[in-house]
BAKOL-144734 format. One line per 4 residues: number of its first residue (from 1); for each residue x, y, z of C-alpha. Coordinates in steps of 0.5 Angstrom, whole numbers, m for minus. Last residue first. Layout:
N
NUM	X/Y/Z; ...
END
This chain:
594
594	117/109/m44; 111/105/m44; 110/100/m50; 119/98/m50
590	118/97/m43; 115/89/m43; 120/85/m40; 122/91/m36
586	116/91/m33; 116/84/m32; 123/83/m28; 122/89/m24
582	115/86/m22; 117/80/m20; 124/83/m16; 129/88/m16
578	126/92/m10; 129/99/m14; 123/97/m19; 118/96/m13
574	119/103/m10; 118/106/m17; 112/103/m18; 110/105/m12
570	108/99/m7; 106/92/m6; 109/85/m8; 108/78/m6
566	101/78/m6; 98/71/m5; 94/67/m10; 100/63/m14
562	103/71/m16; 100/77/m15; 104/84/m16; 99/90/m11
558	102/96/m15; 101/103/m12; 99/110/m13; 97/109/m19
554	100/113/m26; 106/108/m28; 102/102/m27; 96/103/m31
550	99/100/m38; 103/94/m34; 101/87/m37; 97/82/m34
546	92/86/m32; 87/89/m27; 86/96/m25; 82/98/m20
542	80/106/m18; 77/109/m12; 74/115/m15; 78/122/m15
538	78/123/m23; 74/117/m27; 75/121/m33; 82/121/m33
534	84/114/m31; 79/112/m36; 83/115/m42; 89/114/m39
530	87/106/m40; 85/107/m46; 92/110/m49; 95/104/m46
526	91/98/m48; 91/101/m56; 99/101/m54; 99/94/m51
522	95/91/m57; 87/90/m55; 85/82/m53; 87/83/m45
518	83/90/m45; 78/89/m41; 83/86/m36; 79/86/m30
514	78/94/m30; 74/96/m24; 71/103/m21; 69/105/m14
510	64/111/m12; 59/109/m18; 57/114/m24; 54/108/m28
506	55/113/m33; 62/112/m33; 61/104/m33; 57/103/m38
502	62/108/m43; 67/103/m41; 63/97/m44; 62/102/m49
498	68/103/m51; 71/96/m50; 65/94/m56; 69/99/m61
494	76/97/m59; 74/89/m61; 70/91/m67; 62/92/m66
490	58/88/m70; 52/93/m72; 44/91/m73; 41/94/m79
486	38/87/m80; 35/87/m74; 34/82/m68; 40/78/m68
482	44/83/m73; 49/84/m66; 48/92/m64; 42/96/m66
478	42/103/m66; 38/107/m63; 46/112/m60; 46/114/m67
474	41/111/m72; 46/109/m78; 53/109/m74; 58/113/m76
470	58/119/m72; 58/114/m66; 65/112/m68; 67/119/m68
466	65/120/m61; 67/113/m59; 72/116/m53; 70/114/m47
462	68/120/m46; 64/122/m52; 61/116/m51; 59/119/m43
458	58/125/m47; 52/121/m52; 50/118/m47; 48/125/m43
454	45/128/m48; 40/122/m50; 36/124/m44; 36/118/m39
450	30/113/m37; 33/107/m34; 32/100/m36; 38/99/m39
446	42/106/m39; 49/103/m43; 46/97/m47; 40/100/m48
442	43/107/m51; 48/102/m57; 41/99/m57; 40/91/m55
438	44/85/m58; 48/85/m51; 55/86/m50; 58/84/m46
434	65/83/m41; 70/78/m42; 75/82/m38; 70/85/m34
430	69/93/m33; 66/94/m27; 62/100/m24; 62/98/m16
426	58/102/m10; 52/100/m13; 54/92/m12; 54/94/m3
422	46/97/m4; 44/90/m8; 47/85/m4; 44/88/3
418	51/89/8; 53/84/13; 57/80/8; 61/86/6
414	64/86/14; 64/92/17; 70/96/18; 69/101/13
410	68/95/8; 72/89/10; 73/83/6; 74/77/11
406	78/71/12; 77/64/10; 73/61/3; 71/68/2
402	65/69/m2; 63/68/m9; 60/73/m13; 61/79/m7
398	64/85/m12; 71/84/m8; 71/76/m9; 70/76/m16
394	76/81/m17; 80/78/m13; 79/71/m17; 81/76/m23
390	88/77/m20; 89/70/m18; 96/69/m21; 92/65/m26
386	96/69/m32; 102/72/m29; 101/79/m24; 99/86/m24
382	94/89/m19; 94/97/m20; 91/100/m15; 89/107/m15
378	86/110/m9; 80/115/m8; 79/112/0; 85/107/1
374	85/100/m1; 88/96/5; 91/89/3; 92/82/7
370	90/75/3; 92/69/6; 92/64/0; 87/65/m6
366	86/60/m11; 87/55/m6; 86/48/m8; 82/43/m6
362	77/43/m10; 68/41/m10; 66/50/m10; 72/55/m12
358	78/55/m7; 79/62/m3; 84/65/2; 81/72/5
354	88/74/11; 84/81/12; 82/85/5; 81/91/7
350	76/96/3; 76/103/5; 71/108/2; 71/117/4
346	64/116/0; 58/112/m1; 56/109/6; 52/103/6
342	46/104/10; 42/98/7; 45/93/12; 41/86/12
338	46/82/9; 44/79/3; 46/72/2; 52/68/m2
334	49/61/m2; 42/64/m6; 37/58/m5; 36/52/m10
330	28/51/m9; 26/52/m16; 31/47/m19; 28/42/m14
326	21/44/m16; 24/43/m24; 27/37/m23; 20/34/m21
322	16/37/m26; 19/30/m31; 16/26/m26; 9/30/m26
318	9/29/m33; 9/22/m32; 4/22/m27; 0/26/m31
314	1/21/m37; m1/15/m32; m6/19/m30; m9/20/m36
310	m8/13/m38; m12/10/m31; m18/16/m33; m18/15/m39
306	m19/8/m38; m25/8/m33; m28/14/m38; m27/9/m44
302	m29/4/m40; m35/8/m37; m36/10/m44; m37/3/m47
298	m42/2/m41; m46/8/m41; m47/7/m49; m49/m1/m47
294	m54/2/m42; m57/8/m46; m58/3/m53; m60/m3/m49
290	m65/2/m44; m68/5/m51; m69/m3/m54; m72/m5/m48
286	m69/m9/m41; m70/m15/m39; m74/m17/m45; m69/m25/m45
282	m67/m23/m52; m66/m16/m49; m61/m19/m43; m57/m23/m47
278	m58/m17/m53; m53/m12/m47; m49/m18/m45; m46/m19/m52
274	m45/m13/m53; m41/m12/m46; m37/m18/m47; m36/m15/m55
270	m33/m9/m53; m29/m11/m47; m25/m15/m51; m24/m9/m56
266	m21/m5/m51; m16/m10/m49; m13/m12/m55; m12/m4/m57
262	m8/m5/m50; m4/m10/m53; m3/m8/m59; m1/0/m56
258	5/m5/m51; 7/m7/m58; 8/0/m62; 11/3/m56
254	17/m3/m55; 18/0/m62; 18/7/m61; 23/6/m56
250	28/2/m60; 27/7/m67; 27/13/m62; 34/11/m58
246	36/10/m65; 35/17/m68; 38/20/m61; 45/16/m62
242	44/19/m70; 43/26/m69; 49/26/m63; 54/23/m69
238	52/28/m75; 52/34/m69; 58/32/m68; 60/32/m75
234	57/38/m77; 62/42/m72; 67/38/m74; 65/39/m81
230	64/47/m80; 71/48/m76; 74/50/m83; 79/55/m78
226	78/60/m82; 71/59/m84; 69/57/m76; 73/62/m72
222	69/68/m76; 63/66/m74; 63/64/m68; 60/71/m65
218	55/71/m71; 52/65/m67; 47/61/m71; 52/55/m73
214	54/55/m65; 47/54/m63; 46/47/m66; 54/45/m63
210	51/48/m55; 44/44/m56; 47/38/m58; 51/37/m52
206	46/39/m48; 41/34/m51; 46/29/m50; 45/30/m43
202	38/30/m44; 37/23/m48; 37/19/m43; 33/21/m38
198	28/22/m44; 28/14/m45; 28/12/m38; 21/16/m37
194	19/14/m44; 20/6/m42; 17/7/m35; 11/11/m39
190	10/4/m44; 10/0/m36; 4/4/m34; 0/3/m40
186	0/m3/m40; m2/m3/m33; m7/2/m34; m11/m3/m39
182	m10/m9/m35; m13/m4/m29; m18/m2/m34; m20/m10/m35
178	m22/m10/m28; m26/m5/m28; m30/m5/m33; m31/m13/m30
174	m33/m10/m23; m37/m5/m27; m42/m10/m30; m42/m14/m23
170	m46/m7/m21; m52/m10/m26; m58/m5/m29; m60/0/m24
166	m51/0/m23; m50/2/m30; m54/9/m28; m50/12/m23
162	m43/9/m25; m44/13/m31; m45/19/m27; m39/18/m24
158	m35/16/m28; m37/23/m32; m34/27/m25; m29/23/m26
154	m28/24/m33; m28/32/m32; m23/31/m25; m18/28/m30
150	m18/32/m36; m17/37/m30; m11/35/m28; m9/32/m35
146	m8/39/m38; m5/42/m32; m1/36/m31; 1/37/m40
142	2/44/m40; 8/44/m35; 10/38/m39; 11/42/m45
138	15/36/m48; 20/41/m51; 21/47/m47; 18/44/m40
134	21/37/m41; 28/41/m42; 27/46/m37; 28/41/m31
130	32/36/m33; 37/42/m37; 37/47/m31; 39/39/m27
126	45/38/m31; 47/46/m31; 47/45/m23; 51/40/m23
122	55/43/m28; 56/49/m23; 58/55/m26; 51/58/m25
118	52/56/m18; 58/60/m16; 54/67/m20; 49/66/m15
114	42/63/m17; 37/70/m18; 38/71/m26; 36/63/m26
110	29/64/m22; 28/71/m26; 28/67/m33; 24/62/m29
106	19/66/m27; 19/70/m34; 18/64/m38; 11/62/m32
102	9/68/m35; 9/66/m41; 6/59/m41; 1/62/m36
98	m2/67/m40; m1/63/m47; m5/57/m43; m10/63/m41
94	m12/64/m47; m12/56/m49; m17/57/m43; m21/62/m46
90	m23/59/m53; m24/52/m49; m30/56/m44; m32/58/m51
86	m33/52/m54; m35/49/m48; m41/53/m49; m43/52/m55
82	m42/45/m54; m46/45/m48; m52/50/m51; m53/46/m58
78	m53/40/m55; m59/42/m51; m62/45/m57; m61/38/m62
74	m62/35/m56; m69/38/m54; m71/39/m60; m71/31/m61
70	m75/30/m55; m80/36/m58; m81/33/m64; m82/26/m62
66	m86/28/m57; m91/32/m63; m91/25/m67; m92/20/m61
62	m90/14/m64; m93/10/m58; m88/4/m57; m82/3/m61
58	m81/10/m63; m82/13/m57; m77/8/m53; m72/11/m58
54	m73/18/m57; m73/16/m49; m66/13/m49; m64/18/m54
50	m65/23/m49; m62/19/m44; m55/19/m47; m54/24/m50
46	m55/29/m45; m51/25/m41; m45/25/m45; m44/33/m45
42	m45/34/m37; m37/33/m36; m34/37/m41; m40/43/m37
38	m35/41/m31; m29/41/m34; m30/48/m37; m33/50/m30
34	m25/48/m27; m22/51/m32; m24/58/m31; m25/58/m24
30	m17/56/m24; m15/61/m29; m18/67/m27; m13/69/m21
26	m7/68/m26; m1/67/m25; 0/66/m18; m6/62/m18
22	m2/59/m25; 4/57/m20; m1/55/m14; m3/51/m19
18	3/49/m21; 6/46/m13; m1/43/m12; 0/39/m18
14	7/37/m16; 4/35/m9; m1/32/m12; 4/27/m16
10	8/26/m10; 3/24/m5; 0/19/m11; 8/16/m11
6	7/15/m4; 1/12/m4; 2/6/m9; 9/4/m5
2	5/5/2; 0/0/0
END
């Protein structure tokens, strides 16, 4: 008994968790399905009895003007239930529709919402792909709402059905019954191998998903025709499309016999239940309006008792499929927000105080008992090889993960102590692999804020896109990427670094970073930009992040990184008398700079 009960608890408490999900939706959506179920369910009686009695008239008083009003009694009832479950039908898709999207924008905002730490996971990225995959391509989320009410319609029928075959003979449902159940148990062990089936196919999926996405990106455009990826690319997607062409051929034969053996069923059932019907008319038990009505109410209660089995089997299934979704909509933040929303906005001190950090499942620090001050409207410059653990700094100061030991300090406060959303508008940030998205030139340095168009063309003209802007077909409207538009703009590397910058200015922050946005630029180009910014960002607290050594000479002092822990800090002059890392990589690169 408990393995038939648990599995039911699960599946309502899936149900229940939707429903709550539409209710949250859409107020209207509920009352409305549940009155479309009940007029669904009235249909079959209508028909049902007043066939009896037409077919009763005419085999005994042959009434001409009862006959007409019976018959329009059918014809107008239906008329009204059809038109009215039409209706009703018309408004549920609608809601549908309504649900569906806003159900879209939910999970786009859940996934904005997991830490930056989580969304690097690959566990996390698995379970994103089990949850969202049925959804997007099985439409799961649709098919429990549907087979939900589905299902409380033909109950409501069942009943009713029930009702009027057991004025004839109860052992009648008893045989229904049982051949439903063997009907159900055919079905279940179908859905079973589905369910494997479809576990299966999703990391295949994945990888499918990403080598699709590749021949659609422009941003892999150029890497694909000179490197000739396009047969290698073509080649996996050749190989995934086969492992998933012969999944589907073994599950679609295994379907085909277990759909034989269920139509075997159904049809045994049909001849006892006919059989039994003219038994009881050769004996005059029943007349002939009574043989029509019962063995119509007997067929549909095996239909409706087989329905409701099979709709359950495939609720069931889809309810599975919905359970990696409320998993993943479970997953908390681990970087919390603190509760202190007083975060001061001038005259900034950050102190790094013994901060050692290791990513998430590793055992090897990236950071080792980091100790640094920043002073108010200071410039840093942190320099260092590659994975010295300079962006890793980065990540931990702008709260996308948090220290492994030790303490980020903030005015003597503990960051974490701070609410997340007012501690980050402290920071403007350029990241090394920063983004651009396929929105406006304007959009994608104001976002969703309301700006005089004035004030973005001075902070382009800042960072000094003035002549680029010139040349663009709609100014600061235009489109970047061609994603959207045909008009749209594919910005050099140069060009999209300026706007990221530009981003940054008008963020207008108290505490400005470059991790590396330059990394891709020559070190003159680099050079020229980063004095450029050191110029507009004035007094501001300032970070400068690289590999090479552009900021260096106009900061006021050097933190040099090597193997998670910094070995050098001072002026550039006072660590160039030291003799040591720093010396050795500026002089590696000074032709750029002197």
């Amino acid at each position: 008994m408990r393995k038939l009960i648990e599995p039911l608890m699960k599946d309502l408490n899936v149900i229940f968790f939707l429903f709550r999900l539409a209710y949250q939706i859409s107020k209207t959506y509920l009352p409305i399905v549940i009155t479309s179920s009940i007029v669904t369910a009235l249909m079959p009686f209508l028909n049902l009895v007043m066939m009896k009695l037409v077919i009763d008239e005419l085999t005994g008083s042959r009434r001409i003007e009862v006959f007409i009003w019976l018959v329009g009694i059918v014809v107008l009832g239906n008329l009204v239930l059809n038109v009215t479950s039409r209706c009703l039908k018309t408004k549920v898709e609608i809601k549908n529709e309504e649900l569906l999207n806003g159900f879209d924008a939910m999970v786009g905002e859940k996934i904005m919402s997991l830490d930056f730490q989580m969304i690097e996971d690959p566990k996390i990225l698995d379970l994103k792909e089990r949850a969202l995959f049925p959804i997007h391509n099985q439409g799961a989320m649709y098919r429990v709402m549907e087979y939900s009410m589905t299902l409380f319609s033909t109950i409501l029928t069942m009943i009713g059905l029930i009702a009027m075959i057991s004025m004839l003979n109860p052992l009648m449902i008893l045989f229904l019954f049982l051949m439903a159940i063997l009907s159900a148990f055919i079905n279940k062990k179908a859905q079973q191998v589905m369910f494997k089936f479809y576990q299966l196919l999703i990391p295949v999926n994945r990888k499918f998903s990403y080598f699709g996405n590749l021949t659609s990106d422009f941003s892999y455009g150029k890497e694909i025709r000179l490197y000739k990826m396009d047969d290698l690319i073509m080649d996996r997607i050749e190989d995934y499309n086969h492992t998933t062409l012969t999944v589907f051929t073994d599950l679609y034969e295994v379907l085909g016999r277990y759909a034989a053996y269920s139509e075997v069923m159904m049809q045994i059932q049909i001849v006892f239940v006919y059989l039994y019907m003219v038994y009881k008319v050769i004996v005059k038990s029943i007349g002939l309006g009574d043989f029509t009505m019962y063995a119509s109410a007997a067929t549909q209660f095996g239909q409706c008792l087989s329905q409701i089995l099979n709709t359950y089997m495939e609720l069931s299934q889809m309810c599975r499929y919905m359970e990696s979704y409320i998993e993943f909509d479970a997953l908390k933040p681990s970087v919390l927000s603190g509760k202190e929303t007083d975060v001061p906005m001038d005259n900034l001190t950050l102190e790094f105080k013994n901060v050692s950090f290791k990513y998430p499942k590793s055992e090897v620090n990236v950071l080792n008992n980091v100790n640094v001050t920043i002073l108010p409207g200071e410039k840093l410059s942190i320099v260092g090889l590659n994975g010295a653990g300079k962006t890793t700094f980065i990540k931990l100061l702008t709260r996308l993960y948090e220290p492994t030991e030790g303490a980020i300090y903030l005015n003597g406060v503990n960051i974490l102590e701070y609410d997340l959303k007012e501690y980050l508008a402290l920071m403007s940030v350029v990241f090394q692999d920063f983004k651009l998205f396929a929105f406006s030139v304007k959009d994608n340095i104001v976002f969703n804020q309301v700006e005089k168009d004035e004030t973005i063309i001075e902070v382009l003209r800042e960072a000094g896109f003035e002549k680029d802007l010139a040349n663009l077909p709609k100014g600061i409207e235009t489109p970047i990427y061609k994603t959207f538009e045909e008009d749209g703009v594919e910005f050099s590397g140069g060009q999209s670094q300026k706007i990221a910058i530009s981003r940054a200015i008008y963020k207008n922050s108290p505490i400005v970073i470059l991790d590396e946005p330059t990394s891709a630029l020559d070190p003159m180009t680099e050079y020229d930009i980063y004095h450029r910014f050191n110029e507009l960002v004035g007094a501001k607290t300032t970070i400068y992040i690289s590999h090479r050594l552009s900021s260096c000479l106009f900061c006021d002092r050097i933190a040099v990184f090597k193997d998670g822990q910094i070995v050098e800090l001072g002026t550039h002059d006072d660590l160039m008398k030291e003799g040591g890392l720093y010396q050795e990589m500026y002089q590696a690169q000074a032709q750029y700079y002197i």
